[in-house]
C-alpha positions as CSV (number, residue, x, y, z in Angstrom):
1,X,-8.2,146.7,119.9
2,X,-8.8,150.0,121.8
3,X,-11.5,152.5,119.6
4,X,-10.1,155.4,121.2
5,X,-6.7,157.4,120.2
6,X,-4.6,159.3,122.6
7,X,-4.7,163.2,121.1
8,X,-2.2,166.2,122.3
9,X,-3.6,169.7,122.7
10,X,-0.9,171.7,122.1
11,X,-2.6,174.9,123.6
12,X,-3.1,173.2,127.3
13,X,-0.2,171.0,126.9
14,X,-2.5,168.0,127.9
15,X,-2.7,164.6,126.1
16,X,-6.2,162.9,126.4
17,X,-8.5,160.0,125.1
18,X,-10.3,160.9,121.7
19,X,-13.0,158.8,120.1
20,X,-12.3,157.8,116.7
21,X,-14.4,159.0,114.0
22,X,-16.2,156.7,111.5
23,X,-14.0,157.1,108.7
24,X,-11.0,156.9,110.7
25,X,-12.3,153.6,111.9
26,X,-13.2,152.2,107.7
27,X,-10.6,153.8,106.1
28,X,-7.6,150.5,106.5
29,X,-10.6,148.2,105.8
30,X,-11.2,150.1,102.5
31,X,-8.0,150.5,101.8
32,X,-7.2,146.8,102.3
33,X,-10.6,146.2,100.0
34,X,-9.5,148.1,97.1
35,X,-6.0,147.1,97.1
36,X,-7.0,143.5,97.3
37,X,-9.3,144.4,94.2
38,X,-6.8,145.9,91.8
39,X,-4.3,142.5,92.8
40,X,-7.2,140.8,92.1
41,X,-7.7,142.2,88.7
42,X,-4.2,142.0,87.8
43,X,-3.7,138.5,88.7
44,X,-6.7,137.9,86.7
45,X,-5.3,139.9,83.5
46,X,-2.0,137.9,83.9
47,X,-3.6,134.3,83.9
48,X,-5.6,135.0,81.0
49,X,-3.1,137.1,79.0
50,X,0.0,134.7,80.2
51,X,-1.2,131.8,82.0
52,X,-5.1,130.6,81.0
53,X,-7.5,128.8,82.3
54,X,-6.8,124.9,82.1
55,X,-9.7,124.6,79.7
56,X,-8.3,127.5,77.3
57,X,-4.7,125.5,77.3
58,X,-6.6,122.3,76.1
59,X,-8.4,124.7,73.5
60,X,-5.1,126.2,72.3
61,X,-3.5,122.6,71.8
62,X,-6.5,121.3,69.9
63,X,-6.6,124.6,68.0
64,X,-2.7,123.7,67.2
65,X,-3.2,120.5,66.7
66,X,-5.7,120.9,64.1
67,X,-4.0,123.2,62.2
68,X,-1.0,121.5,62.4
69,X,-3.1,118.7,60.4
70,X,-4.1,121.3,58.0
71,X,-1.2,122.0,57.0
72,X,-0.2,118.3,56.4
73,X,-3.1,118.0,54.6
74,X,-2.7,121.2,52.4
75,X,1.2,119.6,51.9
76,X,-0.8,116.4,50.5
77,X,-3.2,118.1,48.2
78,X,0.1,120.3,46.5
79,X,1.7,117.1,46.4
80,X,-1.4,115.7,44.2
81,X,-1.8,119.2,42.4
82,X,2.6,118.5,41.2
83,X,1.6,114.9,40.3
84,X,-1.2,115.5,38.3
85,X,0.7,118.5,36.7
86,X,3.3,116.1,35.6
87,X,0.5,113.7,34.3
88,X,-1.1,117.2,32.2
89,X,2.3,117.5,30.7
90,X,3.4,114.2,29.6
91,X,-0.6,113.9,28.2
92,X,0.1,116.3,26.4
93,X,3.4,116.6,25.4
94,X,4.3,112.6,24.8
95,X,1.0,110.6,24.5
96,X,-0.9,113.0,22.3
97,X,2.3,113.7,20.4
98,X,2.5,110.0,19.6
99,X,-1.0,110.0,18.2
100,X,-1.1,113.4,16.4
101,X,-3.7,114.5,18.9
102,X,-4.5,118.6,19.8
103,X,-3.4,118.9,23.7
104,X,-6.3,119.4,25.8
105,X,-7.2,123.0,26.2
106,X,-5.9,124.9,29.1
107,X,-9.4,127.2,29.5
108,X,-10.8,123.3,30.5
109,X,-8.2,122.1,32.4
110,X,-7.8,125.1,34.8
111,X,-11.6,126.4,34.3
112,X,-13.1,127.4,37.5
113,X,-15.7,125.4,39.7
114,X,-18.8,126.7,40.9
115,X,-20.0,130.3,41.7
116,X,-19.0,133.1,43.1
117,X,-20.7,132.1,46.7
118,X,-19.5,128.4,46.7
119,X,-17.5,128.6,49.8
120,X,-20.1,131.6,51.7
121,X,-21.5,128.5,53.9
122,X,-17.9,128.5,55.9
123,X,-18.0,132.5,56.8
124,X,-19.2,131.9,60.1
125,X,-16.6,128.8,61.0
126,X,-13.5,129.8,62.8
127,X,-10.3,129.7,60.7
128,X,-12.3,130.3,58.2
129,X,-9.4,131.2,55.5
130,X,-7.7,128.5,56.2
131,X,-10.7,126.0,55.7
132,X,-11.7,127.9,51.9
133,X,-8.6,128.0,51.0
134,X,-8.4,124.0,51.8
135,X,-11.6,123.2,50.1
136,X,-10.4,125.2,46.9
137,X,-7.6,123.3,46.4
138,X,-9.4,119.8,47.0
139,X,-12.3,121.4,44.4
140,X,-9.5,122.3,42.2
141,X,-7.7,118.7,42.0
142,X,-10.9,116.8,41.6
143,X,-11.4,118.7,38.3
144,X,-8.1,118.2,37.2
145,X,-8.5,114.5,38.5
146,X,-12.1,114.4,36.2
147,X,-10.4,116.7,32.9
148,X,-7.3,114.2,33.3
149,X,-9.3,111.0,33.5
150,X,-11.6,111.6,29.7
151,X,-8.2,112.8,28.7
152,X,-6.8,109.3,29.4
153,X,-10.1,107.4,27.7
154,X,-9.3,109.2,24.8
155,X,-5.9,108.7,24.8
156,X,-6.5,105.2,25.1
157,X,-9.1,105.1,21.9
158,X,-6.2,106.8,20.3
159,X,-4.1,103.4,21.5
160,X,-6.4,101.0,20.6
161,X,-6.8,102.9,16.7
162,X,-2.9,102.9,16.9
163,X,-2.3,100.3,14.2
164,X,-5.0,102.1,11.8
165,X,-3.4,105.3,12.1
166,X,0.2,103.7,11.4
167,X,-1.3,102.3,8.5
168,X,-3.3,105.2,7.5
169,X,-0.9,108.1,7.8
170,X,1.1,108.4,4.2
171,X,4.2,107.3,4.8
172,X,5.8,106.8,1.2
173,X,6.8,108.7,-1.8
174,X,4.3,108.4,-3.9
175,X,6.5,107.3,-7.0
176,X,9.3,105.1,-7.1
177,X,12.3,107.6,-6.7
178,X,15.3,105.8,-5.0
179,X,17.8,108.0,-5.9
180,X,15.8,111.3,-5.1
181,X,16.2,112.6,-8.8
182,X,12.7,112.5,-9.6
183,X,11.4,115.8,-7.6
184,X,11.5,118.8,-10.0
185,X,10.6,121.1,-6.9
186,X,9.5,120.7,-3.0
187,X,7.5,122.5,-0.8
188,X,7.6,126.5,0.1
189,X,7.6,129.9,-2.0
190,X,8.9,129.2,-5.5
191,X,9.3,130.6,-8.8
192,X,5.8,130.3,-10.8
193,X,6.5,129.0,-14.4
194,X,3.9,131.1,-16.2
195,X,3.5,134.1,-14.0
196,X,7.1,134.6,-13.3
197,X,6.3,135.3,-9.5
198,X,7.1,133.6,-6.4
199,X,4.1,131.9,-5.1
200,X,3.3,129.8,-2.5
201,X,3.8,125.8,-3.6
202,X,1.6,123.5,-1.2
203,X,3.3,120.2,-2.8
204,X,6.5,118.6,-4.3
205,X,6.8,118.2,-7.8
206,X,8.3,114.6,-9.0
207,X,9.0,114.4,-12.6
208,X,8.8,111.2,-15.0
209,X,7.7,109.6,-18.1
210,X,4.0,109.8,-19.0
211,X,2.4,106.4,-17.9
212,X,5.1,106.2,-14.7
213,X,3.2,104.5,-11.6
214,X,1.8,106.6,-8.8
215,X,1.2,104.6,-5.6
216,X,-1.2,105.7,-2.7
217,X,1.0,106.8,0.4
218,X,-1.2,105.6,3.0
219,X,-4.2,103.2,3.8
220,X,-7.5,104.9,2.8
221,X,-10.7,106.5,1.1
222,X,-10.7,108.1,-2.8
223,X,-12.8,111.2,-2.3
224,X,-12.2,112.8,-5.5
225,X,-11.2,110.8,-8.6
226,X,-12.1,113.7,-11.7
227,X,-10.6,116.1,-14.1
228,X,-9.9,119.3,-11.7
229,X,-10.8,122.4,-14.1
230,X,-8.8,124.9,-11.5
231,X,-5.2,123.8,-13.1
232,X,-4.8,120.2,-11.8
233,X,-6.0,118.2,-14.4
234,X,-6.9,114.8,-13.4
235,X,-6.6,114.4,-9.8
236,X,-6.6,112.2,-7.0
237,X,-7.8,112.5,-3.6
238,X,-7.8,110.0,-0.7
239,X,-9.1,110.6,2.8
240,X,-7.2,108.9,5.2
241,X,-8.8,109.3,8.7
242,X,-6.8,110.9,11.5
243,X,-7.3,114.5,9.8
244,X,-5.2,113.5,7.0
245,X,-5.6,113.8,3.3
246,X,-3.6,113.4,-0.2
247,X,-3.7,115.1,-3.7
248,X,-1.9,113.1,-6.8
249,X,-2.8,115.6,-9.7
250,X,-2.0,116.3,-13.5
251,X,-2.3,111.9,-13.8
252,X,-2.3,110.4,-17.1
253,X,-4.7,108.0,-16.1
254,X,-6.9,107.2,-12.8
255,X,-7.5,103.8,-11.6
256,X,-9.4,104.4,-8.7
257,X,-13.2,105.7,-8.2
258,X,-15.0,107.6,-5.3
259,X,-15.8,105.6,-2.2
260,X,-12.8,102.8,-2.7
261,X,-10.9,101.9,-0.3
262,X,-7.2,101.9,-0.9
263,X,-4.0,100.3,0.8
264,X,-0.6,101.9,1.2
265,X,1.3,101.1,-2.2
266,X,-1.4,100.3,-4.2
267,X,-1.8,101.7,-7.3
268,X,-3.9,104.5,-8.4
269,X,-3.0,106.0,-11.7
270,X,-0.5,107.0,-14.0
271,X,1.9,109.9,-14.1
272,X,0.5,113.2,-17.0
273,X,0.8,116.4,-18.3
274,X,-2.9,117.0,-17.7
275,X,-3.9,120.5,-16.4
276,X,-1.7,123.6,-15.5
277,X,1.8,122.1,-16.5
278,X,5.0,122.1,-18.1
279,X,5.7,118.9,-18.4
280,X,4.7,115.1,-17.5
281,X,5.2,115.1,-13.8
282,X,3.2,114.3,-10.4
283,X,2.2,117.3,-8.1
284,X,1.8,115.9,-4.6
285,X,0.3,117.0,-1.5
286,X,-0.5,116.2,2.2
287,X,-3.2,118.0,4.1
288,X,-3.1,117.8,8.2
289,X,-6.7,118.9,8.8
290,X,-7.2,120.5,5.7
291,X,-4.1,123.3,5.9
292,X,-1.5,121.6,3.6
293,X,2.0,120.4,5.0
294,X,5.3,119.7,3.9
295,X,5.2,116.1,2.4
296,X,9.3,115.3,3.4
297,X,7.9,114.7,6.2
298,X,5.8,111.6,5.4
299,X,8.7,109.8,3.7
300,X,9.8,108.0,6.6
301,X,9.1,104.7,5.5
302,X,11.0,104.3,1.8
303,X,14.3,106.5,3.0
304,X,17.4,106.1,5.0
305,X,17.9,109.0,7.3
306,X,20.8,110.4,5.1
307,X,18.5,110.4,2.3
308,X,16.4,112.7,4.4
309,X,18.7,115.1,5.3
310,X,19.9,115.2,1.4
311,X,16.2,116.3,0.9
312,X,15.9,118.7,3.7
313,X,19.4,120.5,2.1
314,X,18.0,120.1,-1.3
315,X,14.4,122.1,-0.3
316,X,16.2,125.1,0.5
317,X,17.4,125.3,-3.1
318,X,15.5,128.2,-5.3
319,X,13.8,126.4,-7.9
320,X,10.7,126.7,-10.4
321,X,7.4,124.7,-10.1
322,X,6.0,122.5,-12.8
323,X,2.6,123.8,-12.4
């Protein structure tokens, strides 16, 4: 390639060889340089942005991959999180029910686990939130899993005291009253018979001759077995495990002492006019952890389900209390 350039002189209308300056001579090189540069940058920019490397592509399917396993593992744990939710509620709401036992607290079911900076040891892992947020939930169903699993040992203590409890809880009217004519007054606000007022009665009224039988309602303890001074005259009292207690006051006579055991139907005094009273009758009551209850609803055993739906009718009646 020739290094000299034919050059017209437009005042002596000659054309003549002219050596080519320097720059003249670099200037396609640099030009070819730099626009082989910027192609070079962009096709760089592209493969990273569009393309990758063959490394980053491996990388990136990994990187799917294993969250693709996350999230079947996170579908898993919710999956465990429903099942044990199901087992919380029929714990609850069947087996305790069947054996008069308080659900288990929701502040120790759901309480939290650990501190505040349990998880801080996976800040400086990639996917980071998605690796807490996986650990949480796994820390989260293996306290349920522990609350769930003393809940069941109790539950089956409960079982195995089953036919104690059946035996225990009263279950009878505490007089022979067939025909349901014997109860003067049930529980609720009634009419006081001295004060005139209505007052809150914590037991049923069954009325009889002096010297009727009084049975006990359920398997258990005398606790009390004394003349009450407070209006109740000569009273009965029997502990019968399970939170459970029963009152037989104004009796005539008492057969039992403190500290004997009793049986369901056995019996323990006579029916009186001792105390507070108008009249020979039996005041009754049942006490589910100390906070009296209605006692129609321990009659189960001695009356046919009509017979219990004449008493619930008959309880709503206004009446006056024998004591």
């Amino acid at each position: 390639m020739s290094r000299r350039e034919l050059r017209f002189d437009s005042e002596s209308l000659k054309i003549f060889n002219q050596e080519k300056s320097l720059w003249r001579k670099l200037k396609p090189w640099v030009f070819s340089f730099f626009l082989g540069l910027f192609l070079a940058i962009i096709f760089v920019i592209f493969f990273n942005d569009f393309i990758g490397t063959p490394k980053e592509k491996v990388l990136e399917e990994q990187l799917d991959a294993y969250k693709f396993r996350y999230r079947i593992l996170n579908d898993k744990i919710d999956l465990m999180q429903e099942v044990l939710s199901e087992l919380q509620d029929r714990d609850d709401n069947i087996y305790r029910m069947i054996f008069e036992s308080e659900p288990v607290p929701s502040s120790v079911r759901d309480g939290g686990v650990g501190g505040i900076d349990r998880y801080g040891h996976l800040d400086d892992i990639d996917n980071t939130s998605i690796i807490k947020n996986t650990y949480k939930k796994l820390d989260a169903v293996a306290l349920k899993m522990v609350v769930q699993s003393i809940s069941f040992d109790e539950v089956y203590k409960l079982a195995k005291n089953k036919e104690a409890m059946v035996a225990s809880i009263p279950a009878i009217q505490p007089v022979s009253n067939t025909d349901l004519r014997r109860i003067a007054s049930y529980f609720g606000y009634r009419t006081d018979p001295f004060y005139k007022i209505t007052k809150f009665h914590e037991g049923i009224d069954f009325t009889g001759a002096v010297g009727t039988l009084i049975y006990a309602t359920g398997n258990g303890k005398v606790v009390y077995s004394k003349y009450n001074s407070g209006g109740y005259g000569n009273t009965v009292q029997i502990d019968h495990g399970f939170g459970y207690t029963t009152v037989y006051a104004h009796l005539h006579k008492i057969n039992v002492r403190v500290g004997q055991q009793v049986k369901r139907g056995e019996i323990i005094g006579t029916m009186g006019n001792t105390g507070k009273s108008t009249g020979p009758h039996l005041h009754y009551e049942v006490r589910k952890g100390g906070v009296a209850v209605n006692p129609i609803y321990f009659f189960f055993n001695d009356i046919t389900p009509e017979q219990y739906q004449q008493m619930i009718e008959l309880s709503k009646v206004p009446s006056q209390t024998m004591d």
